[in-house]
N, C-alpha and C positions, 0 to 999 in steps of 0.2 A: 135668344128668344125674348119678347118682349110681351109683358101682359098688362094690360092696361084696367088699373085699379082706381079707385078715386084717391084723388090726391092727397096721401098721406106722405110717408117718408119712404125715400127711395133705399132699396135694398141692393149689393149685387152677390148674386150664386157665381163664383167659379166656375168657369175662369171668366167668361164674361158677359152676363147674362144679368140683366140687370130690371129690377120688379120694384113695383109702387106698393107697398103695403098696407091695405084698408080693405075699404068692403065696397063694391058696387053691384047693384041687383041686378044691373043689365051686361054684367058679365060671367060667362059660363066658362069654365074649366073642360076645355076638349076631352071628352068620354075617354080617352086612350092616357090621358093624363089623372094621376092622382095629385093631392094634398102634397104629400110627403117629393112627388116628384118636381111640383115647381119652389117648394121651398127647401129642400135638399139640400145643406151647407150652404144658407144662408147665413148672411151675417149684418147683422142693423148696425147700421151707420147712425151719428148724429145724435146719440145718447151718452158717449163716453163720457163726457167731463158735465160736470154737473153745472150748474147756474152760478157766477161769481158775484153775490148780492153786495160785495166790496167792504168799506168801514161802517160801524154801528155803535153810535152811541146813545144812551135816553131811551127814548119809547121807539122801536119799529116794528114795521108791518111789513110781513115779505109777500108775496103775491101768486099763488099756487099756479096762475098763468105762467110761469117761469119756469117751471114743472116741478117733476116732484123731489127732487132733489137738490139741494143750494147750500152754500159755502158763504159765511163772514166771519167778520173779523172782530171784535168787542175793542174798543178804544177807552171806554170808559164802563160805568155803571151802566146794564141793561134793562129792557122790559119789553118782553117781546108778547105786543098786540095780534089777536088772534088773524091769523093769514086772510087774503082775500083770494073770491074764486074758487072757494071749495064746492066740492058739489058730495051729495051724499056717499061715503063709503072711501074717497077719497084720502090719500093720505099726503104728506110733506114732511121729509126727513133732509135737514139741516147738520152739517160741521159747522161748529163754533167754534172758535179759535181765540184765546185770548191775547192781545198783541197790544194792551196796554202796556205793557211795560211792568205791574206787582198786578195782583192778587184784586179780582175785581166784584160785582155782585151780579145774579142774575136773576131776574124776578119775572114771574110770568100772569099778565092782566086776569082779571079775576072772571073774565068771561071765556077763558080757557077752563076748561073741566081735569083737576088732579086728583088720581087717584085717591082714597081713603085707605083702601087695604093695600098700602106699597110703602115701601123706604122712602119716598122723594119728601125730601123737606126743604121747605125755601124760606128765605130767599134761596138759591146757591149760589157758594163760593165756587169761582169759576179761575182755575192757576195759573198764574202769568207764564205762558207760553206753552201752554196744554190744550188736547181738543177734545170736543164737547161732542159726542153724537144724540142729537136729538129728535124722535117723533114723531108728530102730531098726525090726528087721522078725523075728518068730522063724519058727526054723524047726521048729518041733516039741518042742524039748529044752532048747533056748537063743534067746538074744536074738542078733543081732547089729550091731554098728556099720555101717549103709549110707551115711553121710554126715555131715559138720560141718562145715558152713558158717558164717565167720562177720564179723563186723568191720563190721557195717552200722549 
């Protein structure tokens, strides 16, 4: 069975039954059909592996078009400039990886918003061959720091 959605990301339900997942107005869900029946063990495709924004060193900027989840790698000293493409409410959560080789810094641009009532103190020390889970979520205007996790 095939239902025809606006072009988002294609799904398929077991065993092979395969759906567009998004929203279009001019399509109706046959009366004899619920929700729960055409999406029934589905399973989205196309989100496993997160974005591989590759080596980083200096100042970068990762790009929330790329979605909201991304992966690098720190070569040197960082400073990671606020993402582009945010839209309000949004968030961008990043594995940092550090693959210099010793023990590196991490510094984040001062139009990033950090916390006041938290632990985070920067710069940080980021451990030669440890990963970093971090963040960010804007809210309209600015980015802000929601977490950094790290030492794994």
């Amino acid at each position: 069975m095939s239902k025809n959605f606006s072009s988002f990301t294609t799904v398929t339900s077991p065993p092979s039954s395969t759906y567009l997942v998004g929203y279009n107005p001019s399509t109706v869900i046959e009366t004899k059909q619920t929700i729960s029946d055409v999406f029934n063990n589905v399973s989205i495709t196309g989100y496993n592996s997160p974005y591989n924004a590759g080596s980083v060193a200096g100042a970068f900027t990762l790009n929330r078009s790329n979605g909201s989840f991304q992966t690098l790698t720190a070569t040197a000293t960082l400073t990671a400039n606020p993402p582009t493409n945010g839209f309000t409410g949004s968030t961008l959560r990043f594995w940092l990886t550090n693959g210099s080789g010793g023990d590196t810094t991490f510094h984040m641009a001062s139009s990033i918003l950090i916390p006041t009532d938290s632990g985070f103190t920067w710069p940080k020390t980021i451990t030669s061959g440890k990963l970093y889970n971090v963040a960010l979520q804007y809210n309209g205007s600015a980015w802000m720091l929601n977490s950094l996790v790290g030492g794994y």
